[in-house]
C-alpha positions as CSV (number, residue, x, y, z in Angstrom):
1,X,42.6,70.9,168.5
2,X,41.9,74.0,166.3
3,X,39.2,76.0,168.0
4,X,36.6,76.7,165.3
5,X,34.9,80.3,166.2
6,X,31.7,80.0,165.0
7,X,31.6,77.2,167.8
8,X,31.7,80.1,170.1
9,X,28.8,82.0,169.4
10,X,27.9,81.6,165.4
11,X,27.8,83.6,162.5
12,X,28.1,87.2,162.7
13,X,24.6,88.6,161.7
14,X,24.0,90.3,158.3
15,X,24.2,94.0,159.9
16,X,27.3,93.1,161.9
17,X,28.2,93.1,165.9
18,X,27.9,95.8,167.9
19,X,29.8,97.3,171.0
20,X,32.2,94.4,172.3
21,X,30.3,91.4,171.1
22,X,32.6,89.5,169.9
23,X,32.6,85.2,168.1
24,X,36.0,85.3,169.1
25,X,38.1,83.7,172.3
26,X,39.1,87.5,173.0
27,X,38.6,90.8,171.7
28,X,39.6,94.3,172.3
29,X,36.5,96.7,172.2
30,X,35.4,98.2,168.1
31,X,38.4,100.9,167.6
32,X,36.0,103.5,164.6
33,X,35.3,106.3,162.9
34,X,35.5,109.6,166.1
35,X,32.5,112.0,165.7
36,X,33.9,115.7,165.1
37,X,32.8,119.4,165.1
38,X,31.3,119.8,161.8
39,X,31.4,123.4,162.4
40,X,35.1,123.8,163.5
41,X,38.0,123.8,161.2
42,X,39.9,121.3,160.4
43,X,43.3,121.1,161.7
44,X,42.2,122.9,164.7
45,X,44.4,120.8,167.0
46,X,47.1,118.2,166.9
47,X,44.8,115.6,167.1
48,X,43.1,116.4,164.0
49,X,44.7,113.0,162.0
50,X,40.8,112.3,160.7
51,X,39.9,108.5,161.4
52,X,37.6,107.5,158.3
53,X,35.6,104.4,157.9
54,X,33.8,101.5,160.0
55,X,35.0,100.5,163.0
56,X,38.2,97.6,163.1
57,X,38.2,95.0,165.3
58,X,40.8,92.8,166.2
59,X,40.8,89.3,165.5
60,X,44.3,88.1,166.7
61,X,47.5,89.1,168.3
62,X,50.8,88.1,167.2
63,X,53.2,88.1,170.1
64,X,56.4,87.1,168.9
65,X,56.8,87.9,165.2
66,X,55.2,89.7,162.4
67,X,53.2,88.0,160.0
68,X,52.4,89.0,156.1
69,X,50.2,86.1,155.1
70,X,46.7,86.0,156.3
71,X,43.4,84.0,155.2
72,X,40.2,83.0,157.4
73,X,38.2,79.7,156.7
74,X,34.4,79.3,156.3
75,X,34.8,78.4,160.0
76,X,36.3,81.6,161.3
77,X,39.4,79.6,161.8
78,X,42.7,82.1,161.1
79,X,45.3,81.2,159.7
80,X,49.1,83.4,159.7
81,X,52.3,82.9,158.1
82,X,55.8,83.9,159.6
83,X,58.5,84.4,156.4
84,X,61.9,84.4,156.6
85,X,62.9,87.1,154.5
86,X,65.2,88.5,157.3
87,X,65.8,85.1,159.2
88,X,64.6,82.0,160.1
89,X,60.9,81.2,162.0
90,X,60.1,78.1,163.9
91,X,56.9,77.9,162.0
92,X,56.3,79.3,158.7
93,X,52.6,78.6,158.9
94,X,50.2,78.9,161.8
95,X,46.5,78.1,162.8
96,X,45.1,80.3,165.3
97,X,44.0,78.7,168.4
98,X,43.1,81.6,170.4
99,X,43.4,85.3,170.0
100,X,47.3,84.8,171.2
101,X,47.2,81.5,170.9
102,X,48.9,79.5,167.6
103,X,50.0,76.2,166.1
104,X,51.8,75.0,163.1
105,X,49.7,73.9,160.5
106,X,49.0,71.8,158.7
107,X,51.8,70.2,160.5
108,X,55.4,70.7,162.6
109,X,56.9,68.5,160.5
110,X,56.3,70.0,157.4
111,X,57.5,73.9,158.6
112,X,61.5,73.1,157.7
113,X,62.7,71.3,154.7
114,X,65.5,69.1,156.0
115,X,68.6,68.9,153.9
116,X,67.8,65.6,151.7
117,X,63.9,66.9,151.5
118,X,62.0,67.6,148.1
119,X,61.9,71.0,148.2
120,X,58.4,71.3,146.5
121,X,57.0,69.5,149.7
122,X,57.5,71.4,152.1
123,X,58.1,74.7,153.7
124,X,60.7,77.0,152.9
125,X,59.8,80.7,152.8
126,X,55.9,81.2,152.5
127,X,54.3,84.3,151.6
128,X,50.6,83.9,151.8
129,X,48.0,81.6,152.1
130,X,44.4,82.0,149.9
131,X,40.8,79.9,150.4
132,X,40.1,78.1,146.7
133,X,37.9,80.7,145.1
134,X,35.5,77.4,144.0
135,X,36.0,75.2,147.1
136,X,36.7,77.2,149.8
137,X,35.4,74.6,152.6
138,X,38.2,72.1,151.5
139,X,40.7,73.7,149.8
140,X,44.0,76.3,151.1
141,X,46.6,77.3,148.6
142,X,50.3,78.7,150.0
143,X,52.7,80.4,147.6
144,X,56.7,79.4,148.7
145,X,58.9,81.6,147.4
146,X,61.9,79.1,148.0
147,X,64.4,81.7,149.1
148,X,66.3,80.5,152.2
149,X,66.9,83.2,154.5
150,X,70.1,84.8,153.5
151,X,70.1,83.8,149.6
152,X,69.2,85.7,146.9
153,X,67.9,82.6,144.4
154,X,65.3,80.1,144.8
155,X,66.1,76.5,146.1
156,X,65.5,74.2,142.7
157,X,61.6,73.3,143.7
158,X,61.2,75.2,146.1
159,X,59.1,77.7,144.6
160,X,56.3,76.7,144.3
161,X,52.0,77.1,145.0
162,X,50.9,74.0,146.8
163,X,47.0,72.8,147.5
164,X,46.0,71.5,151.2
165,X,42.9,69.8,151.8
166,X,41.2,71.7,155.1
167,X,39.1,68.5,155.7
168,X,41.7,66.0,156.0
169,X,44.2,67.4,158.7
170,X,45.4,69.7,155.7
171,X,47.0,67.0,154.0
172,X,48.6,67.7,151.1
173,X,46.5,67.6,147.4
174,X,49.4,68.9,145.1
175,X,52.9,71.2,144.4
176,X,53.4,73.0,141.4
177,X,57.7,73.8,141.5
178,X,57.9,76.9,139.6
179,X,60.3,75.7,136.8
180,X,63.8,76.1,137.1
181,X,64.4,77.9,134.0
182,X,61.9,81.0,135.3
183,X,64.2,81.4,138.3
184,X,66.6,83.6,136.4
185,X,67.6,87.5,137.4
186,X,66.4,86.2,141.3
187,X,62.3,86.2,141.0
188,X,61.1,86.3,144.3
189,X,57.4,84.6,144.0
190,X,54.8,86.7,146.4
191,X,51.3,86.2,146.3
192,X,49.4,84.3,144.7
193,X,45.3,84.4,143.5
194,X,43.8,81.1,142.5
195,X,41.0,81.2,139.0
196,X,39.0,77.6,139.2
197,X,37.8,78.7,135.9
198,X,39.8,79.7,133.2
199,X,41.8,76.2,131.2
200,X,41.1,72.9,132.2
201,X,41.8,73.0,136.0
202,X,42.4,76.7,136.7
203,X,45.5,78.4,136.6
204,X,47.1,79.8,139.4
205,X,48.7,83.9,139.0
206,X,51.6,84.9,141.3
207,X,53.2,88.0,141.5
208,X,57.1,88.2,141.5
209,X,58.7,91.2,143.6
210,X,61.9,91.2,142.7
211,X,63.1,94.4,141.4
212,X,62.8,93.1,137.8
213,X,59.4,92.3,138.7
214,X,57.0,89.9,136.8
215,X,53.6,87.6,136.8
216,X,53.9,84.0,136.8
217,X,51.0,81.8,135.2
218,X,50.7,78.1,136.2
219,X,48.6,76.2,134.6
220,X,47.0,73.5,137.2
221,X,46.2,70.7,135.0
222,X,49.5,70.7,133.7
223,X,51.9,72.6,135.8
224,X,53.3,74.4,132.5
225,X,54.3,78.0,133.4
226,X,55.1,80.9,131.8
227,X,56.7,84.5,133.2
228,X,55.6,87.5,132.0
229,X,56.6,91.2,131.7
230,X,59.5,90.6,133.5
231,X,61.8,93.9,133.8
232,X,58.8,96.1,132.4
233,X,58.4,99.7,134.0
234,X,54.6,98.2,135.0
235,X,56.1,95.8,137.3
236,X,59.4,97.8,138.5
237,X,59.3,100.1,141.1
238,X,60.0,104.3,140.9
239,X,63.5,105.0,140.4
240,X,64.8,106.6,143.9
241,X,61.2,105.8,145.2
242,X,60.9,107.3,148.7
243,X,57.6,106.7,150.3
244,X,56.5,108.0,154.1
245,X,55.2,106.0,157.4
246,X,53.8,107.8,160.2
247,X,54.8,110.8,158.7
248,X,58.6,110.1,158.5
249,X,60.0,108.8,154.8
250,X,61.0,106.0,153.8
251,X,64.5,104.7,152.9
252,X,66.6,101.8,152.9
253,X,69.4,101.2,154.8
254,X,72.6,99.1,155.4
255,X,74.5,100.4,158.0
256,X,74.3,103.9,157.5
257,X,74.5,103.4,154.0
258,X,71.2,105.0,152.3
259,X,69.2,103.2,149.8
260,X,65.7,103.2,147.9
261,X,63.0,100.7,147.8
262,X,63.1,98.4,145.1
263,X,60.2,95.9,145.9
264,X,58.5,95.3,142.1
265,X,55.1,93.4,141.8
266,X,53.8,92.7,145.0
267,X,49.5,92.6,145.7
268,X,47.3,90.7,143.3
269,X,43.3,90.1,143.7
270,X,41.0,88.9,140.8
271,X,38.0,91.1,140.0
272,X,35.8,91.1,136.8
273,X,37.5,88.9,134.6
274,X,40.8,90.9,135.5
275,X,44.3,90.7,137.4
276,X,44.9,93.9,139.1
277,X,48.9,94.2,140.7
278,X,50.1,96.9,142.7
279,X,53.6,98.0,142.3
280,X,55.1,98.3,146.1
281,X,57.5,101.0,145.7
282,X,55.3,102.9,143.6
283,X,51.9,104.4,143.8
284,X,50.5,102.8,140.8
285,X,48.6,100.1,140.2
286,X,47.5,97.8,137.1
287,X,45.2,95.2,135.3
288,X,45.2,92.9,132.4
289,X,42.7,90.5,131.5
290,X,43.3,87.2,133.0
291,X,42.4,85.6,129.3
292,X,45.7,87.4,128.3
293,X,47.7,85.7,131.3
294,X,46.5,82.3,130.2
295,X,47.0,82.2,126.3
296,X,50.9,81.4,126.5
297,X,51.4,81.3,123.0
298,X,51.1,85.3,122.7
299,X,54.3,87.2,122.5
300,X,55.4,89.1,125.1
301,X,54.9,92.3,123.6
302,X,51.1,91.3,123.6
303,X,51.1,90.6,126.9
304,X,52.4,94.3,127.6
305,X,50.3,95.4,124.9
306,X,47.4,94.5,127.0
307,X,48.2,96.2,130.6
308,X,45.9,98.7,130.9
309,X,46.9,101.4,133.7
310,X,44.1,103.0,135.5
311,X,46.0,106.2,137.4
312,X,47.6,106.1,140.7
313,X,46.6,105.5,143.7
314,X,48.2,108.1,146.1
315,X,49.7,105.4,148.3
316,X,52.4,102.7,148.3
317,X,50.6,99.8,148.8
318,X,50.8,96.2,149.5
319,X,48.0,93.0,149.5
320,X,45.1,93.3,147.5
321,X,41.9,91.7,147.7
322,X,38.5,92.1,145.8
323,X,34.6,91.3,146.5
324,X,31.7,89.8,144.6
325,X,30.3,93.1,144.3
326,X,33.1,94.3,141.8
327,X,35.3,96.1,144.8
328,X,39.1,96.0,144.3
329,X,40.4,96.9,148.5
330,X,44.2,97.7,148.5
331,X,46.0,98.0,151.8
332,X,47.7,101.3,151.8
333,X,50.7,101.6,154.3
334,X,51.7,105.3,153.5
335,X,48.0,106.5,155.1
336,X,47.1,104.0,157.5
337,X,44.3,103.0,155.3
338,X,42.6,100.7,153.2
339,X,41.8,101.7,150.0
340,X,38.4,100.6,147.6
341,X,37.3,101.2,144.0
342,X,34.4,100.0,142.6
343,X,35.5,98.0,138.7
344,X,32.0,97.4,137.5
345,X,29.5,100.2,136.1
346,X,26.0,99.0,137.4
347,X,27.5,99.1,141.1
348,X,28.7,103.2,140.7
349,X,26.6,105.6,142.7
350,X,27.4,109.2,141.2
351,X,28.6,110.6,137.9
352,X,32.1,110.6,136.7
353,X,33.6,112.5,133.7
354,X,30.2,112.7,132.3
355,X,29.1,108.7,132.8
356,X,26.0,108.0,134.6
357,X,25.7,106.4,137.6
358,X,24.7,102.8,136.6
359,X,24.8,101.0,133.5
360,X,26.5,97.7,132.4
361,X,30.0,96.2,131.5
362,X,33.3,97.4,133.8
363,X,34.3,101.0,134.4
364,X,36.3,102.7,132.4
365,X,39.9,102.9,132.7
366,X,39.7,106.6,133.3
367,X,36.8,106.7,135.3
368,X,38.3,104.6,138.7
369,X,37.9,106.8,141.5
370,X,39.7,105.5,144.6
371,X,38.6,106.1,148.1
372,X,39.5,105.2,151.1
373,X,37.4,102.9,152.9
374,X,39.6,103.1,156.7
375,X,41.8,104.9,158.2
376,X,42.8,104.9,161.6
377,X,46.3,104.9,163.5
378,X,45.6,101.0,164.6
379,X,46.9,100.4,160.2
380,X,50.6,100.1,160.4
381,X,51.4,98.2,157.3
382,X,48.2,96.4,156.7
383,X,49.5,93.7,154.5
384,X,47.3,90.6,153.5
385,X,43.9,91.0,153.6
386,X,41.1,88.1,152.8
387,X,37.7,88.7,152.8
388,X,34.6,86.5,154.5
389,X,31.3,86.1,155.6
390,X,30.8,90.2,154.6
391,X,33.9,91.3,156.3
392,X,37.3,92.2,155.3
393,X,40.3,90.6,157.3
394,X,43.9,91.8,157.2
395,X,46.7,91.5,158.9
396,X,49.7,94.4,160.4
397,X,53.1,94.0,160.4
398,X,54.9,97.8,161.1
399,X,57.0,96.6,157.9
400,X,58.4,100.4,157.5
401,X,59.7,100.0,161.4
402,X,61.5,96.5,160.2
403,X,65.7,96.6,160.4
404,X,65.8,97.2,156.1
405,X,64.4,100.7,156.2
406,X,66.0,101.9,159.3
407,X,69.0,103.9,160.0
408,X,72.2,101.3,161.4
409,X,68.8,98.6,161.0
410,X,68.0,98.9,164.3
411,X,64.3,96.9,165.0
412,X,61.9,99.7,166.0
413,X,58.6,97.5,165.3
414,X,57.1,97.0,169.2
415,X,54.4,94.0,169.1
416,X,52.0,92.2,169.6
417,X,51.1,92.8,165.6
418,X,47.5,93.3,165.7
419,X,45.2,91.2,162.5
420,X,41.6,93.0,162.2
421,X,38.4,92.8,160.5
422,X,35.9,95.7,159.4
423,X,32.2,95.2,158.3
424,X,31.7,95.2,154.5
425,X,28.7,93.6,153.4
426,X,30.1,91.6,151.0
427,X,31.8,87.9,150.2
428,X,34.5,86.5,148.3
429,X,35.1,87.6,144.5
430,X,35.1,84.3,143.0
């Protein structure tokens, strides 16, 4: 039986928990922000890496694999998944049953696609997993990228979004099979934000990172999709892009053979009326309005047309998320951090390039000023990240440590692979 945490001691209250109280089977002690010498200089010693931000607390432990997908239910229960980008995993997806504790869900039997199987109904490589925006209490949605471990293309079907129903053992509601024809030049389907709103039934948004990169719409009343700005420079990653972990740079390796990083579109979140994409191997970022995404019969140069770029970042980055308060979080692995910027005017606190604090309608393109909302040494590779009940949740997975980006691909990741949550004060964007 899942173990629902807010059986355990209830809802967090609305200023958070302090010292080691905990709704949770078991919890390490708050891990936050260190008090310093305001007086002394900084650098004055080797320990002088600055830990910024609210204090993290961890909500799981992974003991035997790393996980990139991570979402939370209104019931606190967590929920992981295992890919098999580099091989396969018993379980693809997982429900946490204690904090080391896990199970398949929604089922074993639908983890492995057996070799007469309809790919589109069941599990061959998921990414992530998302609450419905507009029915959270019922709803899950998983994005399949349908690459078998060791292949380079999609199984026909198998990549696809699919709806579960949380209140009926996670039955299945619905696949949407990307169409073959959008397979083409090996589109690697990543994450995926759902938008209850927009066209009939919604559309789902998925962003594709293969090195062509691209955004995939799917329209859920009638499963039509459509890929866009594939093999533009705003979905492609930096030519020769090197990035840093821990202080050490980044390459890719086979053998002893170096490589760069080619990872394309890769974190998505829906805020005001937007979709915002990080490019991985990059430190840029992007949004376009999500009315743009929808309206297949513009022409592709529209669509690029429409891609406003709002600066860099300063960090390669991974998952996004985004809050009802007009907050865009990105998970930034080259600092350990978390990143935040605020999207909508009336919530800005202090005057940039001569606008106001306050006001109406969304920020300015020029006028997003990132910040870093954590940092601490306990981020390596914060990946997904899912936001509930005023806290942000994300998950680790020492992805820079992993066999691709080290010299001969030896495995220097060490677990367990720690998921966390920090106090925010806000919900869902929805």
């Amino acid at each position: 039986m899942i173990i629902s945490l807010l059986a355990v001691v209830g809802l967090a209250s609305a200023q958070g928990l302090a010292g080691n109280d905990c709704p949770f089977l078991a919890c390490p002690p708050f891990e936050g922000a260190s008090t310093y010498n305001d007086n002394g200089t900084i650098g004055s010693t080797p320990e002088s890496f600055s830990i910024i931000g609210p204090p993290l607390q961890a909500v799981h432990a992974s003991v035997d694999r790393a996980p990139t997908g991570f979402a939370v239910d209104p019931s606190l229960n967590i929920y992981l998944t295992y890919p098999r980008n580099s091989g396969p995993t018993p379980n693809n997806v997982v429900v946490a049953t204690s904090f080391t504790g896990e199970k398949p869900w929604p089922n074993p039997e639908i983890q492995n696609c057996t070799a007469n199987q309809n790919a589109s109904t069941c599990f061959i490589n998921i990414q992530n997993i998302v609450l419905d925006p507009k029915d959270p209490e019922h709803v899950m949605w998983a994005v399949d990228s349908g690459i078998q471990p060791g292949s380079m293309t999609a199984t026909p079907y198998g990549a696809k979004v699919m709806a579960f129903n949380l209140t009926n053992n996670g039955s299945l509601i619905r696949s949407y099979p990307i169409p073959l024809p959008l397979y083409h030049d090996g589109m690697n389907a990543n994450d995926v934000r759902i938008n209850n709103s927009v066209g009939t039934s919604g559309f789902a948004f998925i962003t594709d990172e293969n090195q062509n990169g691209s955004l995939i719409a799917i329209d859920l009343y009638s499963g039509a999709a459509i890929r866009r700005l594939f093999n533009t420079s705003v979905v492609k990653a930096d030519p020769g892009y090197v990035g840093s972990y821990d202080g050490q740079p980044v390459y890719t390796w086979n053998g002893t053979e170096k490589r760069f990083t080619h990872t394309g579109s890769d974190g998505i979140a829906l805020q005001s009326g937007n979709l915002y994409w990080g490019v991985l191997a990059s430190r840029r970022f992007y949004y376009i309005p999500q009315s743009v995404l929808v309206d297949f019969s513009l022409s592709d140069q529209e669509v690029l047309d429409a891609v406003i770029f709002p600066g860099q970042l300063g960090s390669e980055q991974a998952g996004f998320t985004a809050d009802n308060k007009g907050v865009l979080y990105m998970t930034a692995s080259e600092q350990n951090a978390i990143y935040q910027v605020q999207t909508l005017q009336r919530y800005v606190n202090e005057e940039v390039n001569g606008t106001p604090p306050g006001g109406e309608g969304p920020v300015a393109p020029d006028n997003y000023v990132v910040k870093t909302l954590v940092r601490s040494g306990l981020i390596q590779h914060a990946d997904s990240a899912a936001i509930w009940d005023g806290y942000l949740y994300f998950c680790t997975n020492q992805l820079e440590l992993s066999p691709t980006f080290q010299y001969k691909n030896i495995d220097a990741r060490r677990g367990p692979w720690y998921s966390y949550r920090l106090w925010i004060g806000a919900g869902p964007a929805i």
